[in-house]
Phi, psi and omega in degrees: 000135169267190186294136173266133187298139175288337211274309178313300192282306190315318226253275230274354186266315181300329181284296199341295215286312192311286129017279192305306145337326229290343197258003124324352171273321163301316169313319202274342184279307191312326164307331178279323175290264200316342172321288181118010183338292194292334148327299180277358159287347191308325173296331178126174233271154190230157147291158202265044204250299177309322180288331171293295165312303156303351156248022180060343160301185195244122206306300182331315198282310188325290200306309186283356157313291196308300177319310174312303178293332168285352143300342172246050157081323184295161212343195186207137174280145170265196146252011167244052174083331200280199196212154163246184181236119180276155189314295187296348149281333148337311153305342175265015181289124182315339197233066148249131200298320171258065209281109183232044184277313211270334168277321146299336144288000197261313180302326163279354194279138197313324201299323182272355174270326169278335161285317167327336186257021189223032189304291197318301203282024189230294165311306167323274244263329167077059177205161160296147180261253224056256180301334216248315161278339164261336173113339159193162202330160175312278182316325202279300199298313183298316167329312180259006177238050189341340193249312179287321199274010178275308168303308174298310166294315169294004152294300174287348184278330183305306193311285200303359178243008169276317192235000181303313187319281184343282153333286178331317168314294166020285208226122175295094180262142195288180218285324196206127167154169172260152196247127174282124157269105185272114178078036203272012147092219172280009156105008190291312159338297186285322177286335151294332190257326182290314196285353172246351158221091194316344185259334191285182198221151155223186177218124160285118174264115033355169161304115222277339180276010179260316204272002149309263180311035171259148186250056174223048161275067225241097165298033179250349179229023170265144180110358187249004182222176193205162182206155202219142181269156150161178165242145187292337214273322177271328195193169179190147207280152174281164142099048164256150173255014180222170144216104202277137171224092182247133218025057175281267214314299185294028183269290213250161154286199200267329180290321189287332177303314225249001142300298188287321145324273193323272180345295219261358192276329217281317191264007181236163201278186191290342189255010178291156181209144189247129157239081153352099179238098183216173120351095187256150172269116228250139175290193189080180173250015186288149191268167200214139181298319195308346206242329160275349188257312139354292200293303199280340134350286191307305194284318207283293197263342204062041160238209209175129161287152182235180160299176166301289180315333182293311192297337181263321157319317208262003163282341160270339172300332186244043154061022169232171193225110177304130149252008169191142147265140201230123189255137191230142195316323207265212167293344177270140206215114195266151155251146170251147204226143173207146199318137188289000000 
């Protein structure tokens, strides 16, 4: 081994120790969030005497959160105490045109916090603890649980209106013809892809308590969209010429991934086109969201970002043939996939 500069090991001993803390940070938002802080800041900057009384809370215990979080830019302190609101915290204000107060609970929230502590038995044992802390798969659990399943879809839907334009932007789509959103949530997707190509027609697919809560009550698409119940795993409505799986896949493993293909491969003509819209993992040691996002795949769903080749095994596996990627503003990246 060769010499280590002390200074360099000094630096790499501080990020380590640091890392290791790393999960007080996720904690420490959520706390502002639930306050409500950045909400009591809209008017301009308050003390933190004021922010405590207003969130029930204990000032002291507030203030060295707060102080904590203004090391990453989340709000800012003066010198006479008071606390601002910094662009990123601004995001966490509920009446933020780009708000992400509803995602960060959902991310901080026990169902993603209590398997995150139990990652070694999810690398031992190679399953999400999940089920072994709550009593059965994510989706099942939410099926009995309103308030969680309230949080969590409207977590992802808030998440999915930060980059649905873009995508949408994207992808040349064609002039006319129908689009299947499979597993399209409460439908914002589609309504970004309907509202920007005036001819086209779509179908929301979905569960049936998700497409409750659907949002394409839009007069820019009315009269152009339908929305259908059903499981993807068994069957996904016919006769569409597009067909959308967008942050599908990485929900599931590759035998469960490769069902919901074999469905939607099942259901389309020889001239039909899939388009995969997830998160590819990029080779190198370089950081990558897909690669944090991965980690939480693991814990949450027993799913997995996959590579370009992973993703292209299992589209030949279910008789489809990637013919292009299409790279999109955010993190995400579509493959178009048509019948092998």
């Amino acid at each position: 081994m060769s010499e280590v500069d002390p200074a360099a090991l000094g630096a790499a001993v501080r990020q380590v120790l640091g890392d290791s803390l790393g999960y007080l940070y996720p904690a420490a938002l959520r706390v502002a969030v639930r306050v409500g802080v950045a909400d009591h800041l809209a008017g301009g900057p308050l003390p933190v005497q004021r922010l405590a009384a207003l969130g029930g809370v204990q000032e002291d215990h507030l203030r060295r959160v707060l102080r904590f979080l203004a090391t990453r830019g989340v709000f800012r302190e003066d010198e006479d105490g008071a606390f601002h609101l910094t662009t990123a915290a601004s995001s966490l204000r509920s009446d933020s045109p780009l708000s992400v107060r509803s995602t960060v609970l959902l991310l901080t929230d026990e169902m993603y916090w209590l398997p995150a502590g139990r990652l070694e038995d999810t690398v031992r044992k190679g399953t999400t603890m999940f089920n072994d802390i709550f009593g059965s798969p994510l989706f099942d659990y939410l099926a009995g649980d309103e308030e969680r399943a309230r949080i969590f879809h409207t977590g992802i839907a808030d998440l999915s209106t930060m980059e649905q334009d873009g995508i949408a932007e994207s992808y040349s789509f064609p002039d006319t013809g129908m689009v299947i959103d499979v597993a399209g949530g409460p439908g914002g997707f589609l309504q970004a892809v309907l509202s920007r190509n005036p001819r086209l027609r779509g179908v929301l697919f979905d569960q049936e308590p998700v497409l409750r809560e659907h949002r394409l009550t839009d007069p820019a698409i009315a009269g152009r969209w339908e929305i259908a119940a059903g499981d993807f795993f068994t069957a996904v409505p016919r006769g569409g010429d597009m067909y959308l799986l967008k942050r599908v896949l990485h929900d599931w493993d590759d035998a469960e991934s490769l069902r919901i293909l074999r469905s939607c491969r099942a259901a389309m003509s020889d001239q039909a086109r899939l388009l995969v819209i997830d998160a590819i993992v990029p080779p190198g040691n370089d950081p990558h969201p897909s690669k944090l996002y991965d980690i939480a795949m693991m814990t949450i769903f027993d799913g997995k970002e996959r590579t370009e080749q992973e993703f292209g095994g299992l589209l030949a596996a279910a008789d489809l043939k990637p013919t292009r990627v299409i790279a999109t503003p955010g993190t995400v990246s579509i493959i178009e996939a048509v019948a092998a």
